[in-house]
C-alpha positions as CSV (number, residue, x, y, z in Angstrom):
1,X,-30.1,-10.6,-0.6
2,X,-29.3,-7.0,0.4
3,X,-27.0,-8.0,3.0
4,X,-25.0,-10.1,0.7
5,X,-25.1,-7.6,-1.7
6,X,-23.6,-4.9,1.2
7,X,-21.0,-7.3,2.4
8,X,-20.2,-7.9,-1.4
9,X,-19.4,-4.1,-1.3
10,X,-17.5,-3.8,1.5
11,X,-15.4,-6.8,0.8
12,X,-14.2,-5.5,-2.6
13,X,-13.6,-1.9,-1.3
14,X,-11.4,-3.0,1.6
15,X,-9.0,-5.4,-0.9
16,X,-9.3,-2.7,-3.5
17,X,-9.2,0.5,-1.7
18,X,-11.1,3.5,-2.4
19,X,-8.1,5.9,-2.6
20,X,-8.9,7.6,0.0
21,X,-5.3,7.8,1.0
22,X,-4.0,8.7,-2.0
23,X,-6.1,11.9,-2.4
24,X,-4.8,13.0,1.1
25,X,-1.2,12.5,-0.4
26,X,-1.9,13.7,-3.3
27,X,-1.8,17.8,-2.2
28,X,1.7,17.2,-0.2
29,X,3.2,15.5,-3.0
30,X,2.2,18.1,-5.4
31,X,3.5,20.8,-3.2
32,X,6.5,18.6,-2.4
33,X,7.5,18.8,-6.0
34,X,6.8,22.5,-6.5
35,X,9.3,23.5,-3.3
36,X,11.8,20.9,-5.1
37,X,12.4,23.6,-7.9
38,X,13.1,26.9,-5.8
39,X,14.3,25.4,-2.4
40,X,17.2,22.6,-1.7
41,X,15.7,18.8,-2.3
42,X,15.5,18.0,1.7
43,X,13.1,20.3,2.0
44,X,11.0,19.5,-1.1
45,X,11.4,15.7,-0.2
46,X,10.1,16.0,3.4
47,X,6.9,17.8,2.2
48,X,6.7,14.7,-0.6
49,X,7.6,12.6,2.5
50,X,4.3,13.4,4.7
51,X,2.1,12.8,1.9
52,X,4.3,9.3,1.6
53,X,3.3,8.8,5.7
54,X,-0.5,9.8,4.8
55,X,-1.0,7.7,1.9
56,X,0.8,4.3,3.6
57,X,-1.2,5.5,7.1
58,X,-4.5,5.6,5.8
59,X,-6.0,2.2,5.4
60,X,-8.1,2.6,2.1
């Protein structure tokens, strides 16, 4: 039963995702947007852009 019930787990969290990805992200993104207003948008959108990489990089 406890096995079944760990698999269970581990199943949904893998087709779900835990958003572990997205709080990595989140920090560059957030930064990203804050450059965007005092710098030109290349150099706000790169910053965004590695948080992009992280979030599609990190599996869950």
């Amino acid at each position: 039963m406890k096995i079944k019930f760990v698999l269970l787990t581990i199943i949904i969290l893998f087709f779900s995702g835990c958003g572990v990805g997205s709080v990595v992200a989140l920090p560059f993104k957030a930064v990203g947007a804050a450059v965007n207003v005092v710098t030109p948008d290349i150099v706000g959108d790169t910053i965004s852009g590695v948080g992009e990489v992280a979030d599609s990089v990190i599996p869950f």
